[in-house]
Steps between C-alpha positions, in 0.01 A plus 500: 500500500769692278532763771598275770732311322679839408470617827692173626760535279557872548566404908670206430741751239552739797573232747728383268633858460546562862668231591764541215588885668477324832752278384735753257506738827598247757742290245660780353824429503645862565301634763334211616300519845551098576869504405577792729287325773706142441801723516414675824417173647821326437718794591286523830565088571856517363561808798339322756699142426818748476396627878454146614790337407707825581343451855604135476853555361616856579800628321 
């Protein structure tokens, strides 16, 4: 009975483990993989409302 219970917490430690580095890597705030995606997504909308409204209004 004691070795499952320290079994359990051992994966339950490394779960918890995991998802911490998952977290630090994709929330790091200096090279972050999701902020460089969000930023690469707006810049790609903000282009494409420029083009539209440049088609609309042209200079």
């Amino acid at each position: 009975m004691f070795n499952q219970r320290a079994q359990s917490t051992i994966e339950y430690l490394l779960i918890f483990a995991v998802t911490v580095l998952v977290l630090a890597v994709f929330l790091n705030p200096k090279k972050s993989v999701m902020k460089s995606e969000i930023n690469e997504t707006l810049k790609s909308g903000m282009n494409r409302m420029s083009g539209a409204a440049n088609t609309i209004f042209p200079k």
